[in-house]
C-alpha positions in Angstrom: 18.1 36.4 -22.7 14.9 35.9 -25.1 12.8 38.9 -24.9 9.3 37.7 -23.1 6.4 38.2 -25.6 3.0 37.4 -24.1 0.9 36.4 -27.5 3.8 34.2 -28.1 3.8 32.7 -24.9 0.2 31.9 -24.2 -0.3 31.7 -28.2 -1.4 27.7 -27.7 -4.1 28.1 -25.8 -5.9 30.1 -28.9 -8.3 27.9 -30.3 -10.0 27.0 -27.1 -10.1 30.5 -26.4 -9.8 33.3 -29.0 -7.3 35.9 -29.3 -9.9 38.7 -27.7 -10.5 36.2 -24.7 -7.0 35.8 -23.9 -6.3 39.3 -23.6 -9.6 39.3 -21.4 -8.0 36.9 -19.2 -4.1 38.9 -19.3 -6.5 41.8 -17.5 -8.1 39.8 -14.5 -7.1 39.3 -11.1 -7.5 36.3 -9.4 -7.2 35.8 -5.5 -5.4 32.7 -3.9 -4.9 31.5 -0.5 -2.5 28.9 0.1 0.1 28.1 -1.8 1.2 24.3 -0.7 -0.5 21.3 -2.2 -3.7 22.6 -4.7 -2.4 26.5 -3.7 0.7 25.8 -6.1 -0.8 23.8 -8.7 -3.5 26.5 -9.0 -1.1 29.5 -9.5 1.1 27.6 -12.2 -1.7 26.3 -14.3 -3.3 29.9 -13.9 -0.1 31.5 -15.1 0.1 28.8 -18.0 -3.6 29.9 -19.0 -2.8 34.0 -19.0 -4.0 35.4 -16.0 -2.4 38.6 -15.4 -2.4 39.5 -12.1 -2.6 37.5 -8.7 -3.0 38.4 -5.4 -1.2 35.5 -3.0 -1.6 34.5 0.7 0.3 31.7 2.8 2.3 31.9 5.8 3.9 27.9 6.0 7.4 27.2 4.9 7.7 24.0 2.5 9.4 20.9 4.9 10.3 17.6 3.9 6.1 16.4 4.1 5.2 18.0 1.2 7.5 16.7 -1.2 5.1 14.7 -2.5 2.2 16.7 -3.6 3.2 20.4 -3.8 4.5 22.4 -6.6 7.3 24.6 -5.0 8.5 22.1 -2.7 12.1 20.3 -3.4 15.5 20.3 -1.6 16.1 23.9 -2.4 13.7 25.0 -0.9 13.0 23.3 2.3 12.5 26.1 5.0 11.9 28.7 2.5 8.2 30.9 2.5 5.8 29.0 0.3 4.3 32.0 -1.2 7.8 33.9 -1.8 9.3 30.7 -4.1 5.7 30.1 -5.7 5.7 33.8 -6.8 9.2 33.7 -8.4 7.9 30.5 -10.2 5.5 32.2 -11.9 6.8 35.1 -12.3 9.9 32.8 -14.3 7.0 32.0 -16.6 5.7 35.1 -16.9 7.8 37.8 -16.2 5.2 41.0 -16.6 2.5 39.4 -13.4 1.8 41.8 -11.4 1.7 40.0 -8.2 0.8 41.2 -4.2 1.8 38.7 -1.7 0.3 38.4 1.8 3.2 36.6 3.7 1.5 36.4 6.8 -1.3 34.2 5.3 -4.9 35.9 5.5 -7.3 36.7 9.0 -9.8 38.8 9.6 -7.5 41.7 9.8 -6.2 41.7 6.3 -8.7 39.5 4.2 -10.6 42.9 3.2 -7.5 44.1 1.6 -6.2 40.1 0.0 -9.6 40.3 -1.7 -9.7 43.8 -3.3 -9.6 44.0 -6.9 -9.6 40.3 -7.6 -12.2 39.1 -10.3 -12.2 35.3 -8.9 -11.2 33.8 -5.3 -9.8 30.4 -5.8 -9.5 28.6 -2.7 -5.9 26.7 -1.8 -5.9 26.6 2.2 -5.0 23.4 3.9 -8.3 21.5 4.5 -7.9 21.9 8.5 -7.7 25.6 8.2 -11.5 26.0 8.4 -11.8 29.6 10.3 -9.5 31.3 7.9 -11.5 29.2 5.0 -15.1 30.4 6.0 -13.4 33.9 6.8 -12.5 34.1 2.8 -15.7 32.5 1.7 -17.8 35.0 3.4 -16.4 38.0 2.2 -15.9 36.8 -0.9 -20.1 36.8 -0.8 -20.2 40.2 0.8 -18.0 42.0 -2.1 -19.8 39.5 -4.8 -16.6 37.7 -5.5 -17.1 34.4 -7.4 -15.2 31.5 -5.2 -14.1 28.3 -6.5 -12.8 25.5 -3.8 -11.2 22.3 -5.6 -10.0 19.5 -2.9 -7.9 16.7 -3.7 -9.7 13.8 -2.8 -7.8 10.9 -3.2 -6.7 10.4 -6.6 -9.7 12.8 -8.0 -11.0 16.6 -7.1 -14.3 17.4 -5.8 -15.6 21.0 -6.9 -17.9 23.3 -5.7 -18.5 26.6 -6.7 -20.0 29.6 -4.6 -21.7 32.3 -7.2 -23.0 36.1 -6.2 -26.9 35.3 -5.8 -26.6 31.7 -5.2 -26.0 29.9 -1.8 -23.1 30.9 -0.2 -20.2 28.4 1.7 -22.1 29.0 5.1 -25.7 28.3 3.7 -23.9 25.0 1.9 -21.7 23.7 5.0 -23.8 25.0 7.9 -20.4 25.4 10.5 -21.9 28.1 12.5 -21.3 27.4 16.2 -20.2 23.7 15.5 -16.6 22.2 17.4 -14.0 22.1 15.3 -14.2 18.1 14.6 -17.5 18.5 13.6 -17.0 21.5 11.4 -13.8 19.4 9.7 -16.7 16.7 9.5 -18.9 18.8 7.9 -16.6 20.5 5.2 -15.4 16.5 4.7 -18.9 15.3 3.6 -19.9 18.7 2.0 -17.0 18.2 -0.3 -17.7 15.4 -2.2 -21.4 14.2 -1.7 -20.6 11.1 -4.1 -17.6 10.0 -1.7 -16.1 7.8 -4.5 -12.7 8.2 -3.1 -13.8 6.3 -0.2 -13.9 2.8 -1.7 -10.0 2.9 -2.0 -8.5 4.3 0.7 -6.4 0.8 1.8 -5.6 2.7 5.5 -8.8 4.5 6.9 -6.5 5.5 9.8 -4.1 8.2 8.3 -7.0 9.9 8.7 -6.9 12.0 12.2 -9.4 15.0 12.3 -8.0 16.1 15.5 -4.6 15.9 14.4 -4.9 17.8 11.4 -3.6 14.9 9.1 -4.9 13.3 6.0 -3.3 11.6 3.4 -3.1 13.1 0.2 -1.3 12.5 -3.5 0.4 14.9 -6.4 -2.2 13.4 -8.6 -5.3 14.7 -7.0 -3.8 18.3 -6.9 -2.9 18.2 -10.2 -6.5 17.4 -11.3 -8.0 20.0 -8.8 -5.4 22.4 -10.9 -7.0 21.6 -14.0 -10.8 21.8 -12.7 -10.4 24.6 -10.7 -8.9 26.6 -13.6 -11.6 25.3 -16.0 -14.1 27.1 -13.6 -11.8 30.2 -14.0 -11.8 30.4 -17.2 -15.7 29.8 -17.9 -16.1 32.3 -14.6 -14.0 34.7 -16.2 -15.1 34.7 -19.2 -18.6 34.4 -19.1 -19.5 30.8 -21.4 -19.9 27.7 -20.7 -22.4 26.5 -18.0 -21.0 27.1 -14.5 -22.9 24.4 -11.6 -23.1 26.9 -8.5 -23.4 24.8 -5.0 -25.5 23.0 -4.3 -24.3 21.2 -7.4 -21.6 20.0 -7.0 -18.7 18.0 -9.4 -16.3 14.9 -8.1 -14.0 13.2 -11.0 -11.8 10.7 -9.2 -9.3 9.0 -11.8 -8.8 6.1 -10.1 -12.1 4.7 -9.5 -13.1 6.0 -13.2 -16.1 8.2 -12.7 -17.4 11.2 -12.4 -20.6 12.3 -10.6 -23.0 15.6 -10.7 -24.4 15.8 -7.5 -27.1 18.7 -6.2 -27.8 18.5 -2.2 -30.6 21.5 -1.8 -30.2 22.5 1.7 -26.8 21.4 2.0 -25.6 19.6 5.0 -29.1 20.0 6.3 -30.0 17.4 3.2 -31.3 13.7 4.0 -28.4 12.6 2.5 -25.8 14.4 3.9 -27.3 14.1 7.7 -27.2 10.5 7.0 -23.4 11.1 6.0 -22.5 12.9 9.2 -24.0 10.6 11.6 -22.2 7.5 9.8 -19.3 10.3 10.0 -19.3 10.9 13.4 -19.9 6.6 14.1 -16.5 6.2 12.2 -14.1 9.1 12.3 -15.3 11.0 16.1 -16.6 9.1 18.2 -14.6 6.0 17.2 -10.9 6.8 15.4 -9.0 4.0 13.6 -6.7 2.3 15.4 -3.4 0.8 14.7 -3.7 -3.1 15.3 -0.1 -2.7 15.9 2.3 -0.8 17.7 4.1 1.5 14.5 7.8 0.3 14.5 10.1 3.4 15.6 12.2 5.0 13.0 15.6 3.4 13.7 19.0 5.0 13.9 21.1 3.1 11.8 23.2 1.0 13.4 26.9 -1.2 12.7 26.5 -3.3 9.6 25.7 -6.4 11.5 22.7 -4.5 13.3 21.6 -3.3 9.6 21.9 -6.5 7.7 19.6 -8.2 10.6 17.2 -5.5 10.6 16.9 -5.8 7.4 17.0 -9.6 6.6 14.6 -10.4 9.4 11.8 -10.0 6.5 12.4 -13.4 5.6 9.0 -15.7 5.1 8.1 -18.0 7.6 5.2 -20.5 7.8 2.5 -19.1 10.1 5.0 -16.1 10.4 6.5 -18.1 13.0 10.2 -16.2 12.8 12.1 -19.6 13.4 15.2 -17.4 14.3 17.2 -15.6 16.8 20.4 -13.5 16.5 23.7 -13.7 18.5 26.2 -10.7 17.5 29.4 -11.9 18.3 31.5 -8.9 17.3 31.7 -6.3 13.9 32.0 -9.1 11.1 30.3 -11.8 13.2 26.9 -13.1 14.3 25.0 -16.5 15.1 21.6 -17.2 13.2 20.1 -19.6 16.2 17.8 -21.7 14.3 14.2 -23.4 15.3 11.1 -25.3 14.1 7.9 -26.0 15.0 7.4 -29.8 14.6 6.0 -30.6 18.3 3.3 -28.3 17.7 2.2 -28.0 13.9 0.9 -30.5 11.7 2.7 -28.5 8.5 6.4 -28.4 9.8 7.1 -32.1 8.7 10.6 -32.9 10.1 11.5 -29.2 10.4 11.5 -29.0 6.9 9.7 -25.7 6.5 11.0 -23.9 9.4 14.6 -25.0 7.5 13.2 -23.5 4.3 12.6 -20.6 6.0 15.7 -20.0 7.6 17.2 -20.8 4.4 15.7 -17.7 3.4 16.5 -15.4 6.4 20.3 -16.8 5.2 19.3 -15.4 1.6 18.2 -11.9 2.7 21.2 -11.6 5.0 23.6 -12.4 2.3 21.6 -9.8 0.1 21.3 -7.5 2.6 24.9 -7.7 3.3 25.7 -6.0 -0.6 23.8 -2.8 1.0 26.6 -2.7 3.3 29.5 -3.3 0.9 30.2 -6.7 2.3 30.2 -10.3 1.5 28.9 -13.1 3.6 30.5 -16.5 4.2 27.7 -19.2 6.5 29.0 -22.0 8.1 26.2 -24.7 9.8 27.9 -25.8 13.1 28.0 -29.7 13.5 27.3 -29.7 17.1 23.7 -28.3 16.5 20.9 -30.2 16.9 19.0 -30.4 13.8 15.9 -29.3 15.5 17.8 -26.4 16.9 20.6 -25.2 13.9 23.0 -22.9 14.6 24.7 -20.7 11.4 27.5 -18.7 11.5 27.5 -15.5 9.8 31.0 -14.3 8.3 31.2 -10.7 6.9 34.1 -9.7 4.7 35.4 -7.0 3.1 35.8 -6.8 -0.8 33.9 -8.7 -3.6 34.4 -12.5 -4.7 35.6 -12.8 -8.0 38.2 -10.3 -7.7 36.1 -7.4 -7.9 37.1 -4.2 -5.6 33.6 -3.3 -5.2 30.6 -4.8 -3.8 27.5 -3.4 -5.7 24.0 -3.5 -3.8 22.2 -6.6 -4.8 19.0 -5.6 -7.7 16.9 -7.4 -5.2 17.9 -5.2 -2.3 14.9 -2.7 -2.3 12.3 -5.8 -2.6 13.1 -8.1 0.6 10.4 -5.9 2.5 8.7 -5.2 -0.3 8.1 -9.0 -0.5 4.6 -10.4 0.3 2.3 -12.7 0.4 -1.3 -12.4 -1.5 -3.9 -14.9 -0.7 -6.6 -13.3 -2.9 -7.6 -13.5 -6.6 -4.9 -12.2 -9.8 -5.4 -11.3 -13.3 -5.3 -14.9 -15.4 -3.2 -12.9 -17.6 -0.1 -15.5 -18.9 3.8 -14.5 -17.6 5.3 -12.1 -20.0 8.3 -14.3 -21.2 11.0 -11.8 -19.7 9.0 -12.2 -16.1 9.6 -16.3 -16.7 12.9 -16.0 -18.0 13.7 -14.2 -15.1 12.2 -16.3 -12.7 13.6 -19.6 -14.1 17.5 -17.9 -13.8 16.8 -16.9 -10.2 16.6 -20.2 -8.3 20.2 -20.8 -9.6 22.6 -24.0 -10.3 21.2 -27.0 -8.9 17.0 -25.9 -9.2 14.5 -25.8 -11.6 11.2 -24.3 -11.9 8.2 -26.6 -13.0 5.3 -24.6 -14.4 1.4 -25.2 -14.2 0.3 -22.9 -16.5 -3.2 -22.5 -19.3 -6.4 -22.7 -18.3 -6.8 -26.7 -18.3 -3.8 -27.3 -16.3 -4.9 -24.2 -13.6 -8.3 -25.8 -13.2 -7.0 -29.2 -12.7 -4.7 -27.8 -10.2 -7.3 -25.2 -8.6 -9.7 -28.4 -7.9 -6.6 -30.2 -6.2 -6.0 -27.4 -4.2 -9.9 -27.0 -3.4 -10.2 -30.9 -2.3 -6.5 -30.3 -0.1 -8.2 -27.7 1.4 -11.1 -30.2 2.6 -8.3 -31.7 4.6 -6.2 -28.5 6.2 -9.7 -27.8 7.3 -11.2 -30.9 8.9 -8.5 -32.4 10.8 -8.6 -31.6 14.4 -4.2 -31.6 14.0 -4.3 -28.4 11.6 -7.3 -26.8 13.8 -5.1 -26.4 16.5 -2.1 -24.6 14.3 -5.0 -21.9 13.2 -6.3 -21.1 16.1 -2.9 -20.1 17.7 -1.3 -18.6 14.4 -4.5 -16.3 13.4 -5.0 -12.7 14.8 -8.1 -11.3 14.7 -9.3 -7.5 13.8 -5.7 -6.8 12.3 -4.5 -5.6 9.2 -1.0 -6.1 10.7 0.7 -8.6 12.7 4.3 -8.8 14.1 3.9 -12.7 15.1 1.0 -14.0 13.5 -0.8 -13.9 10.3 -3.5 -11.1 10.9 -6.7 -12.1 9.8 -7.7 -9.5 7.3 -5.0 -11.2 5.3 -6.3 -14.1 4.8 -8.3 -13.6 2.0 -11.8 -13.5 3.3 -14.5 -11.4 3.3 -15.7 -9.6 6.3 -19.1 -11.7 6.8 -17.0 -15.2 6.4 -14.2 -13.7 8.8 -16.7 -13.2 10.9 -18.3 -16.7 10.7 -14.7 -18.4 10.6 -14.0 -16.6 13.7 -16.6 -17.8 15.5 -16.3 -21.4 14.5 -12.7 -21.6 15.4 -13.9 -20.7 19.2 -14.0 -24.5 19.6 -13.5 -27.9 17.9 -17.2 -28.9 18.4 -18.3 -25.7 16.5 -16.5 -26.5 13.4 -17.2 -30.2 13.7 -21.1 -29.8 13.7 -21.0 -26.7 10.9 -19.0 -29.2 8.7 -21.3 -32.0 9.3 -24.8 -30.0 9.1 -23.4 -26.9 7.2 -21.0 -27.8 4.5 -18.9 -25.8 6.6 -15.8 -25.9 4.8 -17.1 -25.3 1.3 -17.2 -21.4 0.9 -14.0 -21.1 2.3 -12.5 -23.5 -0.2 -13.8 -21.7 -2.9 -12.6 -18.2 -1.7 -9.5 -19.3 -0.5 -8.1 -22.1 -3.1 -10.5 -22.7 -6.1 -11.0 -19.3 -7.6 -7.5 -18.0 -6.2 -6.3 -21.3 -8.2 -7.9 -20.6 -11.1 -6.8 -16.7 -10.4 -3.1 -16.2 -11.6 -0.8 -16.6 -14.3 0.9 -19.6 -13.1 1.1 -22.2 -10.3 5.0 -23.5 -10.2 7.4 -25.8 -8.3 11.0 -25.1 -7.6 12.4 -28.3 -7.8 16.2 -29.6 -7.1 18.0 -31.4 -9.6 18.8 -34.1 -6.3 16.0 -35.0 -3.9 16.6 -33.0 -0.6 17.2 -34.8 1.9 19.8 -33.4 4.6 18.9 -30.3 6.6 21.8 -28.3 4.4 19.8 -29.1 1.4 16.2 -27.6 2.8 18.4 -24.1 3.8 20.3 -24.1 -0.2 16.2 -24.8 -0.8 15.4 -21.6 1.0 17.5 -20.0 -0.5 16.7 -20.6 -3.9 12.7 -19.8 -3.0 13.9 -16.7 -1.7 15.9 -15.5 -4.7 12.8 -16.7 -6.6 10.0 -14.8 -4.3 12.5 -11.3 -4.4 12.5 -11.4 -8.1 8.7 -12.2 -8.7 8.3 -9.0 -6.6 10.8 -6.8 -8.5 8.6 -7.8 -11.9 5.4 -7.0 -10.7 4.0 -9.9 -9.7 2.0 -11.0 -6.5 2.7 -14.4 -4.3 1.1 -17.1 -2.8 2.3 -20.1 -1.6 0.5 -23.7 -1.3 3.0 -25.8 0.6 0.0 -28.3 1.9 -0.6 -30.5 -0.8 3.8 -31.6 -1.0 3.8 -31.6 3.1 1.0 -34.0 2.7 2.2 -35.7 -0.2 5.5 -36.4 1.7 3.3 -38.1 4.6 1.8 -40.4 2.4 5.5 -41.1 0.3 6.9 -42.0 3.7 3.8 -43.5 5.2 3.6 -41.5 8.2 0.3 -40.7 10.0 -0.7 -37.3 10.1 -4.3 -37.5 11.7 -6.1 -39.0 13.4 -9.0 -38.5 10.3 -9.3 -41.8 8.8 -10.8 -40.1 5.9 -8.1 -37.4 5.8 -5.3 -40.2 5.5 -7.2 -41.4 2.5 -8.1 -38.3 0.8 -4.5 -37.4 0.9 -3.0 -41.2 -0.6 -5.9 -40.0 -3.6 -4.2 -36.4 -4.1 -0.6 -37.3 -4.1 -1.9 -39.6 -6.8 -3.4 -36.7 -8.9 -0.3 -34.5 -8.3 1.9 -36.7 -9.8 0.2 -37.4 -12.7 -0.1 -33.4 -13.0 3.5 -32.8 -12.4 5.0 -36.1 -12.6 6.5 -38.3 -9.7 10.4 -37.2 -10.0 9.4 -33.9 -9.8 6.9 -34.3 -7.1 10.0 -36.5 -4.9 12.2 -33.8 -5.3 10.3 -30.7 -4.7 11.4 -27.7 -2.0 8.6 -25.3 -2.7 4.9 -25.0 -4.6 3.1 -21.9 -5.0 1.3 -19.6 -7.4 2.3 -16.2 -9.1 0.3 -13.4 -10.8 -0.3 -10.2 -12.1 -2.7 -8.3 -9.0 -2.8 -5.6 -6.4 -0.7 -5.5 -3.8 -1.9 -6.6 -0.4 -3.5 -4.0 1.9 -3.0 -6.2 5.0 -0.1 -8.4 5.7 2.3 -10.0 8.2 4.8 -7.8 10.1 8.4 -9.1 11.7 9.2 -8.9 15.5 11.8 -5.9 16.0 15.1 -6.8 15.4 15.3 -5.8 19.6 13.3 -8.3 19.7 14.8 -11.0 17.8 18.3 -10.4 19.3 19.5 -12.2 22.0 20.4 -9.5 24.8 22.4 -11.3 26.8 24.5 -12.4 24.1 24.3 -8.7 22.0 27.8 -7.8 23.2 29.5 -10.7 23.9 
């Protein structure tokens, strides 16, 4: 074993400090409670910079939760103290700490004694643990003891520091005789004056005050790590200008700033009052709620029960779920098959709710390599075509000889897969991405690209004047009203209306409208009612990605088995545009009312509609060409973009089985 050598060790940080300074810095003590998420990453970067001794506190045990943020925590482990496996840490990186551990976390009983001889208190305690937080905090101002508290907000750290003859914690935070919401409140908004954290956080109800729970990321402890030692080492040191609260400091990494705040008087400041009532609006008096029920975590079942469960994240139109299951026994099931034709003007023929099924039959075969297995479908001829009626065949053992079936690449993606209505990056496909895209639709499918700026326009302006007709017929007002739910971020049955891809003053307005048919007849004639909505929803989303495309099939689909091998090809297509990285929508309307005007079928009552639509089947040909307009199964766009906050959900595979038939 090498010989440990403390120069040596710690000889790389000399040049941002000298040689003197780091033998300052071997000889001071420095106080930390908590040793989970910023606790951990404290005490390691600490160690890394020379401190010599520590004095440590925590009483938790590390558990599966806290994986992904804290430093000690991994499958070794799990149910071991926090503070016992943090000390050996550092102690593995340097061997001559002198360390005194407080296993039974700090109160008011031993705080006097966790806090003597330490040069610097740096605070790691969970956010919720606010009395044994302002416990610390005052005594550290009693004995004179600078404090530093770093908390991971988001994907940044907010700082404050508490310095002997400057306000302390309780003269910043003001928690004195407060409940213990409101103190939590209080510490919240205290924290991080600038709140830049806030414009990101995609699920405002992880956060539960009177559950103790917040979410939290590795990233923002890290950073707090590095800040909070900064502090240590200018503390410690004695240079470099140290902000004592009421400044404070918030650097948040993802939004890419940072901001110097000063609040004198604390939480008793304009601002911050302000802060709290908004506060107590939003987070007391009024949690978050769920705008659907949170699926249960499900026992794994036989494979049939785990290849439906898992295949049921198949698109539909509307996220109408055009399916039903019938097990039948351990290598069999029925896919009962349906369509929305009497009801909705975009489910011409079935064809889409066939397209969709084709891809439920896609996922299932997929999710079938998960269990080892191979699938075999057969389409019963006695089915009506309204009403199909697949059956699923599981086998044992690979085709092509193979003694192994290996987990489809596209496995971990079918619930991945989504739909994103809003604008991309313009950014071209990377020519792996399109090379992969063009294999996945398979033997018997092409992919027809719409791509460069001209071409997107064109098409974006098609879209845009389409758009004029999904929105003006009374026919399609009908299918919205019943397929929309409002104030979700998820639906299990429905597309929830925070998906949709407008703001919230326009939701707010389309909502409204859509109350009645008379309403959105008199703000289209007096209003231009439709002409903000176009824009957000199809010109500048057209314009908005890397590509529009068509997957098109070598013969013009015509039976009901070609629209499922149609599916299925969209969905191999859909499940590897997700695997590169790139966001979905699709814009079916303009070939659904190309294909009325082909076959000369009315659609709508709208005069004007009919003849709108005979113009843009004209102009979509001539973008795409005719043959490959005839032929089409699917249109949509792709693009390089964020990942949907809100989105459609599945019913429960409970749900979507037929009980009376499960054990048949």
């Amino acid at each position: 074993m090498n010989e440990f050598d403390y120069s040596k060790a710690f000889s790389r940080n000399i040049g941002w400090i000298t040689a003197p300074e780091q033998e300052l810095l071997r000889a001071k003590t420095v106080a930390i409670a908590g040793m989970g998420g910023v606790g951990g990453a404290h005490l390691i970067t600490l160690t890394r910079l020379g401190i010599g001794s520590f004095r440590l506190s925590d009483l938790d045990t590390f558990e599966l939760a806290n994986f992904n943020r804290q430093a000690g925590a991994s499958t070794k482990t799990i149910g071991s103290p926090k503070v016992e496996v943090m000390a050996n840490v550092a102690l593995d990186i340097n061997p001559e700490l002198k360390l005194e551990v407080f296993p039974n976390g700090v109160d008011a009983t031993n705080t006097a004694s966790f806090l003597t001889g330490a040069d610097l208190y740096v605070d790691g305690l969970d956010f919720f643990a606010v009395k044994a937080r302002r416990h610390v905090f005052a005594l550290c101002a009693e004995k004179e003891i600078p404090a530093v508290t770093a908390a991971p907000l988001g994907m940044g750290a907010a700082l404050l520091n508490f310095l002997p003859g400057n306000m302390s914690f309780e003269e910043y935070f003001q928690l004195e005789g407060m409940p213990e919401e409101e103190q939590l409140l209080r510490f919240f908004v205290g924290l991080a004056p600038a709140g830049l954290q806030q414009k990101y956080l995609v699920d405002p109800t992880t956060i539960d005050l009177a559950a103790h729970k917040g979410p939290s990321t590795a990233m923002g402890c890290e950073l707090c790590a590095g800040v909070a030692a900064t502090q240590a080492l200018k503390i410690l040191l004695g240079r470099g200008k140290v902000f004592a609260a009421p400044h404070g400091l918030q650097f948040d990494a993802f939004a890419n700033k940072v901001a110097h705040t000063w609040r004198p008087g604390g939480n008793s400041h304009p601002l911050h009052k302000l802060a709290l009532k908004i506060g107590r609006k939003r987070i007391l008096n009024q949690p978050f709620q769920r705008k659907h029920e949170p699926e249960q975590t499900r026992i794994p079942g036989s494979a049939v029960e785990n290849i439906i469960d898992l295949a049921r994240w198949a698109p539909s139109g509307d996220n109408t779920q055009p399916w039903r299951f019938e097990i039948l026994d351990k290598d069999r099931f029925l896919v009962h098959g349906s369509d929305t034709r009497d009801w909705c003007v975009y489910d011409l023929d079935g064809r889409a709710s066939q397209i969709a099924v084709g891809a439920l039959l896609e996922n299932i075969s997929i999710a079938a390599t998960g269990e080892g297995l191979t699938t075999s479908f057969v389409l019963r001829e006695d089915a009506p075509e309204a009403q199909p009626v697949i059956e699923v065949q599981l086998s044992h053992g690979a085709a092509a000889g193979s003694a192994v079936v290996t987990p489809s690449p596209l496995l971990p993606f079918i619930k991945l897969r989504v739909t994103q209505r809003r604008p991309l990056s313009s950014r071209p496909l990377r020519k792996s991405d399109r090379e992969e895209l063009e294999a996945s639709v398979g033997p018997g499918y092409r992919v027809v690209w719409v791509e460069g700026k001209e071409p997107k326009r064109v098409m974006a302006r098609l879209l845009f004047r389409n758009a004029h007709i999904r929105l003006t017929i009374p026919e399609a007002y009908q299918v919205h009203r019943r397929i929309i739910e409002w104030n979700a971020q998820f639906s299990s049955d429905r597309i929830p209306d925070q998906a949709i891809g407008l703001d919230a003053v326009n939701l707010k307005s389309m909502r409204w409208a859509m109350q009645s048919w008379k309403r959105i007849v008199f703000l289209n004639l007096f209003f231009a009612g439709t002409l903000l909505p176009r824009v957000m929803l199809d010109l500048i989303p057209g314009m908005k990605c890397a590509a529009h495309f068509m997957i098109v099939a070598d013969q013009e689909p015509d039976s009901l088995q070609d629209y499922l091998d149609g599916g299925r090809a969209l969905q191999r297509f859909w499940l590897t545009a997700t695997r590169v990285g790139l966001q979905f929508q699709p814009e079916m309307t303009p070939l659904i009312f190309s294909r009325f005007v082909r076959e000369g079928r009315r659609f709508t009552s709208d005069s004007k509609a009919v003849i709108t639509a005979e113009r843009l089947k004209q102009k979509l040909e001539s973008l795409i060409g005719k043959e490959h307009l005839d032929s089409a199964v699917f249109m949509g766009r792709v693009g390089y973009g964020n990942y949907p906050v809100s989105r459609s959900l599945r019913l429960s595979a409970g749900d979507l089985v037929l009980e009376n038939r499960r054990n048949k």
